[in-house]
C-alpha positions in Angstrom: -34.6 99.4 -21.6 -37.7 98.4 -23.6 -38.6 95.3 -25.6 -40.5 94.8 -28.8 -42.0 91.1 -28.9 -43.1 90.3 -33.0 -46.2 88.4 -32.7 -48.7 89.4 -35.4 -48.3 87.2 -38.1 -50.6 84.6 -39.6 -47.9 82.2 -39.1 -48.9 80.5 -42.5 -46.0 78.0 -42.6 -46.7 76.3 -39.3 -50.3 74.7 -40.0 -52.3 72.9 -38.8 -51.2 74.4 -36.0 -51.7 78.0 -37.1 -55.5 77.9 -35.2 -54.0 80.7 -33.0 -50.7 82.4 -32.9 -48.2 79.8 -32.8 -46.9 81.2 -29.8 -49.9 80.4 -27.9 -49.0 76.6 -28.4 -48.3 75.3 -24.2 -45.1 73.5 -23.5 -45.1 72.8 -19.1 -48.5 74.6 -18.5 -47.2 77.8 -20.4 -47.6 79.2 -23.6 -43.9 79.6 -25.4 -44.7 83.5 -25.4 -44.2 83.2 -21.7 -40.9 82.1 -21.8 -40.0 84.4 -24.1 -41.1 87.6 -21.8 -39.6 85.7 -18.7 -36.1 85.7 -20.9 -36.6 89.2 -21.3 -37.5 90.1 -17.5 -34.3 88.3 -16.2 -32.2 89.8 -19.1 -33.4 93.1 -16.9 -35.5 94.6 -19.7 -38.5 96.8 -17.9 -40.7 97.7 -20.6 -41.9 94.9 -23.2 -44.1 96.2 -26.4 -46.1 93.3 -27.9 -47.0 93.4 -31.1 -49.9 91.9 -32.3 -52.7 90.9 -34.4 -56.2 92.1 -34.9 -57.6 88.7 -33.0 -56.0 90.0 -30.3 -55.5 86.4 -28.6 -52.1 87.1 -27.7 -53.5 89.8 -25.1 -56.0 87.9 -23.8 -54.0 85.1 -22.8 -51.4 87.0 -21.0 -53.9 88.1 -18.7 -53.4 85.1 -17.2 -50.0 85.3 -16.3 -48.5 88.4 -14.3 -44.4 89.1 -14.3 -42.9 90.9 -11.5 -41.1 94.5 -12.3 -42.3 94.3 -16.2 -44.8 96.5 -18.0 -46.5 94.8 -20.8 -47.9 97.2 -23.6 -49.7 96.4 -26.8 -49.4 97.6 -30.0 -51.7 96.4 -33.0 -51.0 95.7 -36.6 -54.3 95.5 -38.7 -52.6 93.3 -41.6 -49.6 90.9 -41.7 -47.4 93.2 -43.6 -44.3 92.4 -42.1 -41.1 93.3 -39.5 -40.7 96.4 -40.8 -44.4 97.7 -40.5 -45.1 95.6 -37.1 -42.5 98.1 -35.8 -43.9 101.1 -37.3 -46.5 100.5 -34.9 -44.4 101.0 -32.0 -42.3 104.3 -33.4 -44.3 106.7 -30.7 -44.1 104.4 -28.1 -40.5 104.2 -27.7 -38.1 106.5 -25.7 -34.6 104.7 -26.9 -32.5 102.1 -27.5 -34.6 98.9 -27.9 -34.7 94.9 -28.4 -36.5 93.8 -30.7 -37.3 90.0 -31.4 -39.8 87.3 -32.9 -42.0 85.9 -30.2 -41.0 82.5 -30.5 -37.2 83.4 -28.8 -37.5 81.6 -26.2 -33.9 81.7 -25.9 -33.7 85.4 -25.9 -32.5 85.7 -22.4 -29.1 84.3 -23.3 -28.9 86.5 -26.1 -29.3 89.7 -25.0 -27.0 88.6 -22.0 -24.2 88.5 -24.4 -25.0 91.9 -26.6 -25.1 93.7 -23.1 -21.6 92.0 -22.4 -19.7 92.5 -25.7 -21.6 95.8 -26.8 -22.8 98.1 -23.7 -22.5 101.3 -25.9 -23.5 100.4 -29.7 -26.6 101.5 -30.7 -27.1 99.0 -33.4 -26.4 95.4 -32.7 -27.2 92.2 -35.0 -26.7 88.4 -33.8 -25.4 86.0 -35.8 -24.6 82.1 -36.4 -23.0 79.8 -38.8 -25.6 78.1 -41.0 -25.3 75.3 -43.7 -28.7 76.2 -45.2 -27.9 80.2 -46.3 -31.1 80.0 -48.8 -33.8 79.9 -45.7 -32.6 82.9 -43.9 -31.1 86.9 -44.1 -27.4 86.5 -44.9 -24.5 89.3 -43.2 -21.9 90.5 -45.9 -19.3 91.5 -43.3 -16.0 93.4 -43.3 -14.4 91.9 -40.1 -17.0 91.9 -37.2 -18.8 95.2 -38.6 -22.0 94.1 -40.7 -22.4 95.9 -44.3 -25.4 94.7 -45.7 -28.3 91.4 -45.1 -28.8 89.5 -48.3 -32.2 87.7 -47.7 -32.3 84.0 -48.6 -29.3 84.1 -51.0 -29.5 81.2 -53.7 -27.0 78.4 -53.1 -23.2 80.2 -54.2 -24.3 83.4 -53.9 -24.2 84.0 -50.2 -21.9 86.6 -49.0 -20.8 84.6 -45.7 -22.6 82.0 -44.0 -23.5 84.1 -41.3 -27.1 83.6 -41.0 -29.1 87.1 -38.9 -30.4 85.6 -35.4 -34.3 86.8 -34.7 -33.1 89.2 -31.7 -31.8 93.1 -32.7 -30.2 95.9 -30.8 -31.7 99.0 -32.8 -32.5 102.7 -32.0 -35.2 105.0 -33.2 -33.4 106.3 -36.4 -34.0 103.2 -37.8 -37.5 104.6 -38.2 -36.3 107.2 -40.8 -35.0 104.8 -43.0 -38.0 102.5 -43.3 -39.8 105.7 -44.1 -37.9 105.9 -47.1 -37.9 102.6 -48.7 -40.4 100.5 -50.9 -43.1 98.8 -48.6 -42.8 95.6 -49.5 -42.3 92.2 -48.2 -38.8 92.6 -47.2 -38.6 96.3 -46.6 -37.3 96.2 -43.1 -34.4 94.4 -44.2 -34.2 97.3 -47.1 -33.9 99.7 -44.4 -31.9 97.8 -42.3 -28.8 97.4 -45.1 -30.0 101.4 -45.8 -29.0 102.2 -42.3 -25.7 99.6 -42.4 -24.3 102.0 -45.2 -24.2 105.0 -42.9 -23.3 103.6 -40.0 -21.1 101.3 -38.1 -23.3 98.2 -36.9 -21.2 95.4 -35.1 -21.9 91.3 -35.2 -22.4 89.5 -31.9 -21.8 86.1 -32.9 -23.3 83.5 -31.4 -22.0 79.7 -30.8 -24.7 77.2 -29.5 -23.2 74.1 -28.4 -25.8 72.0 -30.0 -25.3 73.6 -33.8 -28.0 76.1 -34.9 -30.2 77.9 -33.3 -33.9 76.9 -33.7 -36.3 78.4 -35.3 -39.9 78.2 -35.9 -40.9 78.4 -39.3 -42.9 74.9 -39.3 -44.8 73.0 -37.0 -42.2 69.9 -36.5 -39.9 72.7 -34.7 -41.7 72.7 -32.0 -40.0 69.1 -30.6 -36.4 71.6 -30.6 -38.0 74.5 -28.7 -40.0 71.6 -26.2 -36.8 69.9 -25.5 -34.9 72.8 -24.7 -37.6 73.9 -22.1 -37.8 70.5 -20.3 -33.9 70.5 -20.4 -33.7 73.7 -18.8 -37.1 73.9 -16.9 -38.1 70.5 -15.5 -36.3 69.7 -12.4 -38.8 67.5 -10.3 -38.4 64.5 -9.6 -41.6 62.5 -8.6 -41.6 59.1 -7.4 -44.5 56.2 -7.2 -46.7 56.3 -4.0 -46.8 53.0 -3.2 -49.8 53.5 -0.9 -52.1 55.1 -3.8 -52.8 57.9 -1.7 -53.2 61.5 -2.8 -49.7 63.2 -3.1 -49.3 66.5 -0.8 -47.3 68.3 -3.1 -49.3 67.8 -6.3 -52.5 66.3 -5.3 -52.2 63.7 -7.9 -53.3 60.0 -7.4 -50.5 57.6 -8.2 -51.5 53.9 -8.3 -49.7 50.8 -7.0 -46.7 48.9 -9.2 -46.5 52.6 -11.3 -42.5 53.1 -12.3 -41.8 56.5 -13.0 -37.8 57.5 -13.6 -36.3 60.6 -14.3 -37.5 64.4 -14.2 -41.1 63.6 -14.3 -44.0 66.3 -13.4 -47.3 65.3 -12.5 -50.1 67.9 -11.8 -52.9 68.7 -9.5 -55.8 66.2 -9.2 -54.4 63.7 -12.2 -54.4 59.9 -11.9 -51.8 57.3 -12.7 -53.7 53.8 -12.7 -51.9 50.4 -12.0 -49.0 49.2 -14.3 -48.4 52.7 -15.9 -44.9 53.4 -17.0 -43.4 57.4 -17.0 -39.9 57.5 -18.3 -38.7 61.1 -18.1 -38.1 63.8 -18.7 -42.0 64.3 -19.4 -44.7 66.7 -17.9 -47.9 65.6 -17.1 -50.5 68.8 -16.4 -53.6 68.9 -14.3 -56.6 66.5 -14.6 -54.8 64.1 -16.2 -55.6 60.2 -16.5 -52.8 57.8 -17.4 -54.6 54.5 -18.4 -53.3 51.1 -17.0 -50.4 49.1 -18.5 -49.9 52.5 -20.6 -45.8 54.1 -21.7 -45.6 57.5 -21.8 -41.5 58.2 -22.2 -39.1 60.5 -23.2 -40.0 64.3 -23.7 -43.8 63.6 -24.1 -46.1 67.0 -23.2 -49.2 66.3 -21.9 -51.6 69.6 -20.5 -54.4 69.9 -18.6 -57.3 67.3 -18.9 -55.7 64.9 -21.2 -56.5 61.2 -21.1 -54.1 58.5 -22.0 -56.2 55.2 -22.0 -55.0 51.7 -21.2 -52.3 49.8 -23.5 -51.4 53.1 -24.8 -48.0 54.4 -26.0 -46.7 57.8 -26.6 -43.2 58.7 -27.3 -42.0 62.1 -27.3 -45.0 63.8 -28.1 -46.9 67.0 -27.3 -50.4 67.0 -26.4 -52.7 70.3 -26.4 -54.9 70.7 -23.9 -58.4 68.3 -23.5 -57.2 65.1 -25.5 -58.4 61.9 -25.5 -56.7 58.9 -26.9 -57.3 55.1 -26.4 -55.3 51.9 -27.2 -52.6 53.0 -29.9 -49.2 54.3 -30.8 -48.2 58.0 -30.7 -44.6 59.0 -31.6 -43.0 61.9 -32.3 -46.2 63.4 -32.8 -48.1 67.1 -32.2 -51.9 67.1 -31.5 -53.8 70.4 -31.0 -56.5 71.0 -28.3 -59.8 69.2 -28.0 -58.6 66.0 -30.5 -59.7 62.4 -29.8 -59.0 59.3 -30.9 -60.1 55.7 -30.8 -58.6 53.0 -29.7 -55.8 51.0 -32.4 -54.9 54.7 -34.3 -51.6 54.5 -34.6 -49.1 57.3 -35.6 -46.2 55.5 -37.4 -43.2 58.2 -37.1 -40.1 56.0 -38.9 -40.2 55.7 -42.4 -39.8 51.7 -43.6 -36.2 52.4 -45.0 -34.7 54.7 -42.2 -35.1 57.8 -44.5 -35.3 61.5 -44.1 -38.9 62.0 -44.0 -40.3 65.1 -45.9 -43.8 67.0 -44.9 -45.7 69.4 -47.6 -47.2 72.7 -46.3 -50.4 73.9 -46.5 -49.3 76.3 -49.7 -46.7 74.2 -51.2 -46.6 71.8 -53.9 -43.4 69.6 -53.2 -42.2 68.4 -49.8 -39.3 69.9 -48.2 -37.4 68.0 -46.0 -37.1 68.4 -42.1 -34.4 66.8 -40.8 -36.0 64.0 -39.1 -35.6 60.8 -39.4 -38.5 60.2 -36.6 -41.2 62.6 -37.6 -45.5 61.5 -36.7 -48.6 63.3 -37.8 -49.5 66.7 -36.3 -52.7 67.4 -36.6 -54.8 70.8 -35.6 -57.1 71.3 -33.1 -61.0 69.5 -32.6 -60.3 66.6 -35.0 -61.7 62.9 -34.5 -59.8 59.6 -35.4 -62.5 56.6 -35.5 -61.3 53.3 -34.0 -57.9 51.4 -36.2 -56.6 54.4 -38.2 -53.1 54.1 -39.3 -50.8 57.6 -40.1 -47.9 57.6 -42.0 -44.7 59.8 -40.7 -44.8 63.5 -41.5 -48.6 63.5 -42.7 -50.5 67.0 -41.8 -54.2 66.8 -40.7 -55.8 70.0 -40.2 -58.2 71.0 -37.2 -62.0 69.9 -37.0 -61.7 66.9 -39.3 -63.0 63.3 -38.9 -61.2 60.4 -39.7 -63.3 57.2 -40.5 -62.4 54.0 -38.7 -59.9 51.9 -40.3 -58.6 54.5 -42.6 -55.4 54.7 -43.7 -53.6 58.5 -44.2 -51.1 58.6 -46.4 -51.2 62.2 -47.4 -52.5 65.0 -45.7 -55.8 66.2 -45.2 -57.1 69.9 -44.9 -59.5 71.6 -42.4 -62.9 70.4 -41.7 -62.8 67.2 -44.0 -64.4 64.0 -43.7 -62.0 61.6 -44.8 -62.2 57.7 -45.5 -60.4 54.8 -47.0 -62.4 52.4 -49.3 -60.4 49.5 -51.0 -60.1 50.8 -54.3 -58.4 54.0 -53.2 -58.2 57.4 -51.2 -61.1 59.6 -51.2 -61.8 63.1 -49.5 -65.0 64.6 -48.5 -65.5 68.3 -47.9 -68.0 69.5 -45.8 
């Protein structure tokens, strides 16, 4: 059986960290695309159609990676113009039944383990959950378990159910001839979708995750879900202390005297924990890696290759991109892309003073919208500086090859390639 993997889009909604396909973002030395096409190889899929944009970036890294008993083909769509037109691409390239599914499903594995259990010989198959936010996603009218029609992003009161359609499909080629037929549009696929639903009988897989709904990734601050559901299902090692400071056989790392490290903890090739350190897992530490002395890193913190962590430093369940380097200072619950750097006393404040809910605003809107955090730092894109004393508030957005002045203070956020800094009698922004 064949695969379609959905991973052309511009991926607006997730900046700053939209500098590449968001599915290039690393979690454990692996871009989440990876996972996604491992899922799909143990699922016993043979054949996976990517799908992707004119950048091409998606290719190029997965010529990094191989996967045993898996064909990788690439389809291209010139323009973001949707699902429906992303699989239009594909239409000559496919010989059957197929899968198709965003690139971020990293839990597609156990999906498509349970359509091939329930539903061996249906040749249309949709997954569903419960939500209690029907207005953010395509909602099933149903009759029973048969599915009638998708409603997308019903206003509060007017859903049909509050089944909510799950980003991995059971389709078959005949699909193709109703998308022929409908308005191209922004939602068309979905148009031909309930088209098809008339005429035929299309059954819902439902789909009960223990820990409430499955996660999506729409905006940037999802990407703490889908890094703690990795770790929890892919970090295993345990590493201990070398008390002698000698090189570790297994890893080649350098681990100092009086380090405490507890819990699933991986530490790569050729990276240094120095004297005093604490590592309170689960966390992954990549290659090349320093860990500064007297410094906390704890709790689902990310780190990839080539990141340094200097002395005094803290960070709290955090994900680092590749080639950062960070001094003295707090970092909680906070996403940095590639290449950043900042200077010692910047501290990313991730609790708002009265406990609240905090709220983030995207790149293209105008009011916040709330994440469901309560513990929510700054994610900033990739390249940009922080000067020496810089304070963040929760949930601000920086965008990539910015610099932040020394003693700053961020309250709001700040768009790509800015020079930005504080002066007493208020906030100003420079534009390059």
């Amino acid at each position: 059986m064949q695969a379609v993997i959905l991973a052309a889009g511009e991926s607006s909604r997730f900046w700053p960290l939209n500098y590449q396909h968001k599915t290039l973002l690393k979690i454990m030395g692996r871009p989440l695309i990876w996972y996604t096409i491992e899922g799909l190889r143990k699922s016993g899929i043979k054949e996976v159609i990517v799908i992707q944009g004119p950048k091409k970036d998606i290719e190029e890294e997965l010529k990094n990676y191989k996967f045993e008993n898996l064909k990788i083909k690439y389809a291209l769509q010139k323009e973001p113009k949707g699902m429906g037109n992303a699989l239009w691409q594909t239409r000559n390239l496919l010989k059957g039944k197929f899968f198709a599914l965003n690139a971020e499903r990293i839990d597609c594995g156990e999906i498509i383990k349970k359509i091939k259990t329930k539903n061996q010989n249906s040749k249309v198959v949709l997954v569903g959950q419960r939500t209690d936010n029907s207005e953010l996603y395509g909602i099933m009218r149903l009759r029973g378990d048969r599915v009638l029609e998708i409603i997308e992003k019903p206003k509060k009161g007017k859903e049909p159910s509050n089944i909510r359609v799950v980003g991995v499909y059971l389709l078959e080629p005949k699909i193709f001839a109703h998308y022929k037929k409908v308005k191209k549009e922004k939602y068309d696929f979905e148009k031909a979708l309930s088209n098809y639903l008339r005429k035929n009988e299309v059954k819902l897989v439902f789909f009960k995750n223990p820990g409430g709904e499955l996660f999506s990734l729409k905006y940037p601050w999802q990407l703490f879900e889908a890094n703690k559901y990795l770790m929890d299902k892919y970090l295993k090692t345990k590493l201990t202390a070398n008390p002698e400071g000698n090189l570790s056989a297994s890893y080649g790392a350098r681990i100092s005297k009086n380090v405490t490290i507890t819990g699933s903890v991986y530490i790569g090739k050729n990276t240094q924990i120095l004297e005093g350190a604490v590592i309170k897992g689960p966390c992954y530490i990549g290659n090349n890696c320093l860990v500064g002395n007297n410094s906390l890193i704890r709790e689902y913190t990310n780190l990839e290759n080539n990141v340094l962590i200097g002395s005094l430093a803290e960070v709290a369940r955090s994900i680092f991109q590749e080639k950062i380097h960070c001094h003295s200072g707090y970092f909680g619950d906070s996403i940095f892309g590639k290449g950043c750097k900042a200077g010692a006393g910047v501290v990313a404040a991730n609790v708002r003073i009265d406990r609240g809910e905090i709220k983030s605003k995207i790149k293209e809107q105008k009011l916040k919208i709330k994440t469901g955090l309560n513990s929510l730092g700054a994610i900033v894109g990739q390249n940009t500086k922080f000067g020496v004393n810089v304070s963040l508030m929760p949930g601000v957005l920086i965008g990539s090859n910015c610099q932040i002045s020394p003693n700053s203070v961020v309250f709001e956020n700040i768009a790509d390639n800015t020079n930005f800094f504080t002066e007493f009698k208020g906030i100003k922004k420079f534009q390059k």
